[in-house]
ROTITOR-382674 format. One record per residue: y, x, z of N, C-alpha, C in turn. Coordinates in steps of 0.1 Angstrom, whole numbers, plus 5000, padded with zeros to 4 digits. Layout:
N
YXZYXZYXZ/...
END
This chain:
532
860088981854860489121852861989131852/862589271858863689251860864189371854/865389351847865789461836866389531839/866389681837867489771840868589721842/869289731858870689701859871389741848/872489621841873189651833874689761831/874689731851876289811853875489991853/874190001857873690131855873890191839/873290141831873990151821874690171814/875890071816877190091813878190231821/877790241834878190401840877790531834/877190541828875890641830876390671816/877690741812877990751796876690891796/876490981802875991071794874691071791/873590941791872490891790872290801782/871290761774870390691768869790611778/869390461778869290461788867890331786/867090341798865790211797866990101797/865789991789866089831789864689801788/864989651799863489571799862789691811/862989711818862289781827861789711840/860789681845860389611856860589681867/861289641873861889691890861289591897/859889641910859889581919860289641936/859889601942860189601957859289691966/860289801971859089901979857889871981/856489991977855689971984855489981994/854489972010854690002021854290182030/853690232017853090362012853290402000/854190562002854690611990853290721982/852990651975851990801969853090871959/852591041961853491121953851991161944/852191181931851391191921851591361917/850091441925849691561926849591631905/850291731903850291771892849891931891/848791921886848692101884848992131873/849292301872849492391859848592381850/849092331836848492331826847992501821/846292431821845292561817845892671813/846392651801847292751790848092831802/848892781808849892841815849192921824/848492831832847392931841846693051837/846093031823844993141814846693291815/847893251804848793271803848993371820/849393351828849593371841848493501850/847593471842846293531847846493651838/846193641825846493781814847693881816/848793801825849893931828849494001836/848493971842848194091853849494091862/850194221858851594261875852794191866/852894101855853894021851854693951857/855593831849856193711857855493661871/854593611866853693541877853493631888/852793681889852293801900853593841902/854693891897855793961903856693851916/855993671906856893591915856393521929/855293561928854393591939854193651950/854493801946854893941953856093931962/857193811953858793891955858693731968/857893631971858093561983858193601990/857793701997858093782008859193842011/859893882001861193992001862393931998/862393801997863693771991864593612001/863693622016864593462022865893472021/866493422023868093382024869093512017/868193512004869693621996869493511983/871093531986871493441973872293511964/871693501951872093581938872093471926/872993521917872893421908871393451891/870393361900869093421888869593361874/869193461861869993401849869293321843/867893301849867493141840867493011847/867593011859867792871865869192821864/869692731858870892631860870892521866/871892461866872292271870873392251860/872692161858874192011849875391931859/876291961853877191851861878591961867/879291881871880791961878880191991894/880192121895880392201909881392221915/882392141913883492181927883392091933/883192151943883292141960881492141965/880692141956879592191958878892311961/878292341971877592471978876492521967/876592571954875792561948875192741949/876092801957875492931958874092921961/873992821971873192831976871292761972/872092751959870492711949870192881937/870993001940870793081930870593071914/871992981914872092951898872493031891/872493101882872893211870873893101860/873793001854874792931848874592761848/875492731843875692561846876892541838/876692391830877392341822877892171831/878892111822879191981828879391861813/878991951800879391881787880991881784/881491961787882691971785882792141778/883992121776884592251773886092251781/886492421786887392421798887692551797/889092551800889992671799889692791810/889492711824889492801832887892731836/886892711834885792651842885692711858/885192631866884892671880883492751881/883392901882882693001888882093011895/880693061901880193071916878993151916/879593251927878793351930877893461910/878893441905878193511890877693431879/877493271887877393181873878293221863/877493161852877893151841878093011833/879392981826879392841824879492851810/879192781804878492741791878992631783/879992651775881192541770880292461760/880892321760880392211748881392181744/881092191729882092071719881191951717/881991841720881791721718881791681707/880691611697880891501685880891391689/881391261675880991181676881691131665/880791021658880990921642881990881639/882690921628884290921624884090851610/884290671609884390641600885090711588/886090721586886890831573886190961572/885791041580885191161575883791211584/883391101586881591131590881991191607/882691261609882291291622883391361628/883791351640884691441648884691501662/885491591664885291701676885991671690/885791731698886691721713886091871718/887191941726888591911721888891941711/890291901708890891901692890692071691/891492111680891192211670892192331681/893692271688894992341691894192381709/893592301710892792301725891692411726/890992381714889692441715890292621707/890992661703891292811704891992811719/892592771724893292841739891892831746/890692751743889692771754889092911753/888792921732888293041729888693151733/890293171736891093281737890893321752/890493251757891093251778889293281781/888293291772886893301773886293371765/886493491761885693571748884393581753/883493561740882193631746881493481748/882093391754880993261759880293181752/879293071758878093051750878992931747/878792861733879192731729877992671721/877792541728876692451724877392331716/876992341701877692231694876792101693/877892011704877091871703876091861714/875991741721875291671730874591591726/873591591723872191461717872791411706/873391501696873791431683872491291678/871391361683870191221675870391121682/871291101690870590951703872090891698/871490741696872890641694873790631710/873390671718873890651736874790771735/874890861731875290991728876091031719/876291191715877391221698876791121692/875591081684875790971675875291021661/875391101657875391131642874291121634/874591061619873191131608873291301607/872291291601871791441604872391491593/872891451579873891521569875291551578/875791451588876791461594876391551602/875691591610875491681623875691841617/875291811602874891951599876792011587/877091911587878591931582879791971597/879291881608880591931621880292021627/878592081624878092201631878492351624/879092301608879192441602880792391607/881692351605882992331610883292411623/882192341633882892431648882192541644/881192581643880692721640881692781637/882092771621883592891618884192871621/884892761628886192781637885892881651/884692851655884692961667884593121666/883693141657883193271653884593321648/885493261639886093311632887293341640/887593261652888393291662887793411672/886893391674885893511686884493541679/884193661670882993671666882093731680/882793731691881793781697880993641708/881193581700881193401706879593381705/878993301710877393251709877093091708/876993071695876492901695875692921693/875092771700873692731702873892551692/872892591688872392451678871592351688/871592221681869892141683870592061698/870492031710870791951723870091821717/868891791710868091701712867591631726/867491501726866891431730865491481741/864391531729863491561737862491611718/861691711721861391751707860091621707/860091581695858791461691859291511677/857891471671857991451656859191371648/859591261657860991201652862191291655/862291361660863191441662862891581652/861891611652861991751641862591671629/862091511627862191521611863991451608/864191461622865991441624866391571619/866191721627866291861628865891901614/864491881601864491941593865991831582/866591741584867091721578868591771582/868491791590870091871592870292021584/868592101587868492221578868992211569/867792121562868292071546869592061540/870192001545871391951542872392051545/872592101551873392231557872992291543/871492361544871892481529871892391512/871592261511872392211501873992241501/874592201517876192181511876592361510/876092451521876792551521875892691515/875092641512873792751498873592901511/873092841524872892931532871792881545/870892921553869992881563871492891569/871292741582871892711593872492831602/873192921609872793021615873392931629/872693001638872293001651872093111657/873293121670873193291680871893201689/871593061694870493031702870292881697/869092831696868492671697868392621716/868792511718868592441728868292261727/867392261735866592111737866292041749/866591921748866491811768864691841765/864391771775863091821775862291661783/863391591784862991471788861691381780/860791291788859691221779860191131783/860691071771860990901769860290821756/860190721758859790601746860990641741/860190611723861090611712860690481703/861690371707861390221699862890181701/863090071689864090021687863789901690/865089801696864989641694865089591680/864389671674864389591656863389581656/862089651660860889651658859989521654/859489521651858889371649857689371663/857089481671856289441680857189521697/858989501693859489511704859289361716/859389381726859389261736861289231727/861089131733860788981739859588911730/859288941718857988861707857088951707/857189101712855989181710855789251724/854489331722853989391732854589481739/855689561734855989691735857489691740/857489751753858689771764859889821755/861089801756862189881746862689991760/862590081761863290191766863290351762/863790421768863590561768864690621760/864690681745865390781736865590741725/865690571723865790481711865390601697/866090561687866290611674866990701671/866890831664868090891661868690841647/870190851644870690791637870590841630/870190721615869990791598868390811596/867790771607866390741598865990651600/865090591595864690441591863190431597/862590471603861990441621862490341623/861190301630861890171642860990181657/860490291653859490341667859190501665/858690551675858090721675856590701682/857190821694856490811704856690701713/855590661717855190541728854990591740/855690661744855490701759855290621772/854390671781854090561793854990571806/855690511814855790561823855390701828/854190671833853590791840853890931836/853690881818853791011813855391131810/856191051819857391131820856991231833/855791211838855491341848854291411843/854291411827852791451825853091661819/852591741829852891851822852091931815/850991851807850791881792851591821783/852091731785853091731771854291801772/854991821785855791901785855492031780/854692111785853792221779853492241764/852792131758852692111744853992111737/854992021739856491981734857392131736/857192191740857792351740857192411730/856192431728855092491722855592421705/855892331704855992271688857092331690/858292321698859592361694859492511688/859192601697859192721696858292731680/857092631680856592651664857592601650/858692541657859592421644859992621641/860692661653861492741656861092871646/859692881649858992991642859292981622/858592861620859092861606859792801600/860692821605862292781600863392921601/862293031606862593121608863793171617/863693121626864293101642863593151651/862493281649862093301663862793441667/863693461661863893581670865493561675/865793401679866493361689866493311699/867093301712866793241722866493081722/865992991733865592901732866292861746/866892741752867492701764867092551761/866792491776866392391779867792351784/868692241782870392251784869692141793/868792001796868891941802866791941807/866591941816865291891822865291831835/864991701840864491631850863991531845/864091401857863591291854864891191858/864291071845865790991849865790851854/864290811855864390681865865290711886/866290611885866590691896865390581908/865690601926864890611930865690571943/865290481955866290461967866590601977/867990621977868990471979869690441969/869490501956870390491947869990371937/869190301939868790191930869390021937/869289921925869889791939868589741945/869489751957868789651964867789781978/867689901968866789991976865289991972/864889921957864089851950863190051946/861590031941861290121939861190091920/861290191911860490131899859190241897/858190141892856890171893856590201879/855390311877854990321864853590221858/853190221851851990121847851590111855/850990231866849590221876849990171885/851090131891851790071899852290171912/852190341906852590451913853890441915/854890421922856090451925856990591921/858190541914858990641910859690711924/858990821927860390901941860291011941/861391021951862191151950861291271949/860091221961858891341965858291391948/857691271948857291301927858091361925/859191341919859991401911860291601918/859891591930860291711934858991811930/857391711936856191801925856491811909/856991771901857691781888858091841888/859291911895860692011892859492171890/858792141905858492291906857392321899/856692201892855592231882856292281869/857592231865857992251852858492411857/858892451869859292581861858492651861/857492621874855692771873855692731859/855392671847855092661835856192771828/857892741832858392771824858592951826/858393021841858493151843857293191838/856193111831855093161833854793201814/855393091807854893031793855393131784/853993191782854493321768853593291757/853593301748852593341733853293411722/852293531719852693651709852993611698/852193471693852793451680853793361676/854793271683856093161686856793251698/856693341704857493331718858493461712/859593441723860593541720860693651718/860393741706859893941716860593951723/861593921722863194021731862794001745/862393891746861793841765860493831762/859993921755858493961760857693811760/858193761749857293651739857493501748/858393511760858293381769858893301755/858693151761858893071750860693021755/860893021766862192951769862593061775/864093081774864893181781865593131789/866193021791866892901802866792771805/867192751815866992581818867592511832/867792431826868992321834868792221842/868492201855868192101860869191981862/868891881858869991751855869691631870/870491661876871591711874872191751892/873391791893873891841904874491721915/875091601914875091501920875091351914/874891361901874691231894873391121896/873991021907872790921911872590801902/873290791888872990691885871590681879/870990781875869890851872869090981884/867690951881867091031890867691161888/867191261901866991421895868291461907/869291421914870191421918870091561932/870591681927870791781940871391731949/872091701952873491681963873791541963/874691471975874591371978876391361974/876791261967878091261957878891231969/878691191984879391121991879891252001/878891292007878591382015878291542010/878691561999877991711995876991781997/876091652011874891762014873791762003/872491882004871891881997871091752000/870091711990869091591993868191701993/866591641988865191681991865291781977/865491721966865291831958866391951958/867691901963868192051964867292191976/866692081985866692161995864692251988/864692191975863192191967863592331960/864992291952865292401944865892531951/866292521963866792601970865692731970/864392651981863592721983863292781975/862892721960861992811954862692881947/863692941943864393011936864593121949/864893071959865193201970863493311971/862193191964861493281970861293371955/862093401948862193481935862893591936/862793731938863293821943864393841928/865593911932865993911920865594071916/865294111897865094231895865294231883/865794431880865994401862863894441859/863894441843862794461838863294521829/863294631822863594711808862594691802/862494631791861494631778861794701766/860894791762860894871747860494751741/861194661730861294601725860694681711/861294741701860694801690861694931688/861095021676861895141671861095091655/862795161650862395111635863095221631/862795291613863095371603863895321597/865195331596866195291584866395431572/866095391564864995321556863595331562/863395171561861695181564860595301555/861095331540860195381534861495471527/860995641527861795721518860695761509/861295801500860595861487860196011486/859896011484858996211486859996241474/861196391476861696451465861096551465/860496621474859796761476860096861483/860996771491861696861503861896771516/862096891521862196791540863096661538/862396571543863696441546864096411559/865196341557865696271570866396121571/865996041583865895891585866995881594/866695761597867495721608866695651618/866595651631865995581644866995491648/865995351650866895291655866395231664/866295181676865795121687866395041695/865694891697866494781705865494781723/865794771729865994771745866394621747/865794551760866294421767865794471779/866494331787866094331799865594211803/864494191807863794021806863793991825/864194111830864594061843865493931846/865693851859866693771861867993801863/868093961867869594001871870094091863/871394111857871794211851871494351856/871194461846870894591849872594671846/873294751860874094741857874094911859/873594981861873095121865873195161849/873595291848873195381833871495381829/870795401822869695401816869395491802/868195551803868395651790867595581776/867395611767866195551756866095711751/864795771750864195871745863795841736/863495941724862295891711861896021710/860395991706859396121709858996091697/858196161690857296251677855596241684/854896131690853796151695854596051710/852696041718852995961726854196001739/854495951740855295971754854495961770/854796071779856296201777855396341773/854196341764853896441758854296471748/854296381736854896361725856296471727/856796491713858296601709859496521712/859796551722861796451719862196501706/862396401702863396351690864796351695/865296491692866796491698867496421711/868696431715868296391732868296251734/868096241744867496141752869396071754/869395911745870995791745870995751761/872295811763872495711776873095581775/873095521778873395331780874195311794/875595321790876095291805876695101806/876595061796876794911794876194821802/876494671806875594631815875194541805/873294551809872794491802872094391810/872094231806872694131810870594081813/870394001817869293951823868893831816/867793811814866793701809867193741793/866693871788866793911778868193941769/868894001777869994071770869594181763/870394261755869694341741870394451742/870294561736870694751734870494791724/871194881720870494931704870995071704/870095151702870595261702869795381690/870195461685869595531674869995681673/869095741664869395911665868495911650/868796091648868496121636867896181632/866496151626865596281625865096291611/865096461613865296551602863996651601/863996641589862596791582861496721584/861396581577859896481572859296551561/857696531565857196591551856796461544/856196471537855596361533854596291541/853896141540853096081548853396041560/852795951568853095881581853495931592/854995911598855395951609855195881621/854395831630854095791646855895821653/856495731657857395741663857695621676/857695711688858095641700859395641707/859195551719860895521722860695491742/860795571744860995521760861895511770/862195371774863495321784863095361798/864395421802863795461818865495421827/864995311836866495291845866895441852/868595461855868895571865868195551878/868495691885867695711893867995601908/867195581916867095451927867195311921/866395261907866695131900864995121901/864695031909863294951908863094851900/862094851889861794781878860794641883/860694491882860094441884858694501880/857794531867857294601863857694781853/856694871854857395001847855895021831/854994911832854094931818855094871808/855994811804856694791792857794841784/857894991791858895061787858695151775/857695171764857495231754857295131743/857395171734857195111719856495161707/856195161697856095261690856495241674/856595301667856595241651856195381646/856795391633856695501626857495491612/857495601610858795661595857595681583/857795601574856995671559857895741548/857195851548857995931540856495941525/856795871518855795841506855995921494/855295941491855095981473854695931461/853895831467853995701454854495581458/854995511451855895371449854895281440/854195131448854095091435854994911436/855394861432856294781426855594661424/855094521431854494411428855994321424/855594251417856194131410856094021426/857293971426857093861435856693741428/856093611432855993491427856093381435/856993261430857193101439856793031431/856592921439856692781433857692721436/858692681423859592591419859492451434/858392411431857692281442856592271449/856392301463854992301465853992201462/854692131457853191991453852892061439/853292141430853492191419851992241419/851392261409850192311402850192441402/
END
């Protein structure tokens, strides 16, 4: 058996990387290993009726050769001098952070601060502190993701007391320079049970030091399936059974194995499926679900000829060959899952319960590792650019307006014995791909809508409201409540010549209580839940 080239390795700073990996010699017949949609997604897909799915279905026809920038597909890596219009990316990162980042066609670039283990004070940043305000300043508004695989020793590096001390650091240094700034937490590895119990201890430790939950404008996660084992293990090879590669250890817990993942199963999309599904549940009660969720990195990373030595294939247990073709049924199974994957009880309201709002294909010409769009030599696309190309072109771009909810501020008034009056307040998104950049009204009626009473006039919204769930909020004031339950609705309607992917999700409903009795329950905890 022959081991992961070592100079692979050693190039490849932005990976974790296999060891002990058996590389043999083309087969004479490539089989590509056929992957369908996992049930859930399909059942999922089926219940939207004129939804995601069906709309992405529809829009094949209408959409060849326009290129727009869609706001949930990305790529990893540096784009200049790359034709990347021509994959309809909405944003892309490179793990850096940058004064002027390179633009295209409406992307969006998405700054990183760098960690990593600082004997004298646990941990430090890049860029420095004088760097990183001139970035803030020259970029208001932009997404900043703190930390790159803080869990992976290959990577930032950190224990999880440390991750959760540099993450409150850059947080208020950014916010406090640009509150209108968006960090994103988490750039995990890949979610497994050794990783949440990395993630609940960063919680932890965060509101021990700072007597507060973590805050987070978005959570983001790699989505990679790798083995999780250490060369300490007592049943690691060379004396034990068990291959050392994949997503080793995260640093600061005392593991010496996780998940045992198989080859094969880096193409398996139930666990990819299931592994979103926990995130989005960590997400839920930790009380994170009414933030976005971004996938910063997803492909595969065994690479694959001509990028390997020799022109060598590597094989999974069954003796299936790792290529390009595979990897390209993978790309476009993971996103039918990911345009498709909603649940009402973990998924995002604001995007109409989907579980992910973004995601990144890794990467844009990095061959040291599979997944590679473009050819580093020649700029042309390879097979999967020319994979990703297609299928995003056959995605028509459109906005979607969703009545998200209407709410009473105060939820509950007290009956004095005279007319009252509340406040409306109502949030609006757009779970479309493309910004809605047209004026739009929100109405609120007294009864269903458009029979129901307008509730004073109808808010115009001339702001542009941004795609794959950007937000609105708008409110008015109603007056002369009697006592008892008010039914209150809210309906979004684009200006006139604005075609909605779908037009059933544009009402909401709630209601105003105007009460006359109050009664007052005692709250009760436990000190300890093992507690009696």
């Amino acid at each position: 058996m022959k081991a992961f080239d070592t100079a692979v390795r050693q190039t490849c700073a932005r990976r974790l990387l296999p060891v002990g990996i058996a590389l043999a010699s083309a087969a004479a017949g490539l089989l590509v290993l056929s992957m369908a949609l996992h049930p859930a997604a399909r059942l999922d897909a089926r219940e939207l009726g004129t939804g995601p799915r069906m709309a992405f279905q529809r829009a094949a026809t209408h959409a060849a050769g326009l290129d727009y920038p869609n706001c949930r597909f990305g790529v990893g890596g540096s784009i200049e001098s790359y034709p990347v219009t021509e994959l309809n990316i909405g944003w892309h990162m490179d793990w850096s952070a940058q004064p002027t980042p390179t633009l295209t066609n409406g992307a969006e670039y998405v700054q990183v601060v760098r960690l990593a283990p600082d004997v004298s004070s646990g941990y430090r940043f890049t860029p420095a502190t004088d760097t990183l305000h001139l970035i803030i300043d020259q970029n208001p508004g932009a997404i900043w993701l703190v930390g790159n695989e803080p869990d992976s020793p290959w990577q930032d590096n950190l224990v999880p007391e440390d991750y959760a001390r540099a993450y409150h650091h850059v947080y208020t240094l950014i916010k406090q320079r640009d509150p209108s700034a968006r960090l994103g937490a988490g750039s995990i590895v890949q979610p497994t049970p050794l990783r949440f119990q990395y993630l609940d201890r960063v919680l932890n430790s965060y509101r021990q030091l700072y007597g507060e939950a973590m805050p987070a404008d978005l959570w983001n996660v790699h989505t990679y399936i790798l083995r999780e084992i250490d060369a300490s293990d007592p049943e690691a090879q060379p004396n034990g059974p068990y291959e050392v590669w994949g997503a080793f250890i995260p640093p600061g817990l005392t593991a010496t194995r996780g998940v045992l993942y198989e080859k094969s199963q880096m193409f398996s999309l139930d666990i990819f499926w299931q592994r979103l599904n926990d995130f989005r549940t960590w997400m839920r009660d930790n009380s994170y679900r009414d933030v976005p969720l971004y996938i910063t990195e997803l492909g595969e990373l065994f690479p694959y000829p001509p990028d390997t030595p020799g022109g060598a294939f590597y094989y999974d247990e069954f003796g299936v060959p790792i290529t390009e073709e595979r990897v390209a049924t993978f790309m476009t199974s993971t996103f039918d899952i990911l345009l498709n994957l909603l649940d009402p009880e973990i998924g995002y309201p604001v995007d109409g319960n989907r579980l992910v709002q973004r995601w990144l294909w890794y990467s844009v010409s990095g061959t040291n590792l599979g997944g590679a769009l473009y050819d580093p030599v020649t700029r042309q696309r390879r097979l999967l650019g020319d994979v990703f190309s297609s299928y995003t072109h056959a995605i028509s771009p459109g906005v979607d307006l969703l009545a998200v909810r209407v709410v009473a501020e105060p939820a509950v008034i007290r009956y004095a014995g005279q007319p009252e009056t509340t406040t409306l307040k109502a949030t609006i998104s757009n779970i479309g791909n493309i910004a809605m950049t047209a004026p739009m009204t929100v109405a609120f009626y007294a009864g269903t809508p458009p029979a129901g009473t307008p509730i004073g006039l109808p808010r115009l919204i001339t702001s542009v409201l941004e795609g794959c769930a950007g937000t609105a909020e708008v409110s008015t004031t109603w007056s002369n409540l009697g006592a008892g339950a008010h039914p209150i609705y809210i309906e979004v309607a684009p200006g006139a010549g604005v075609i909605e992917v779908r037009d059933d999700n544009n009402v909401a409903a709630g209601f105003a209580l105007v009460a006359t009795e109050h009664v007052y329950l005692p709250a009760m905890t436990k000190a300890h839940p093992d507690e009696p």
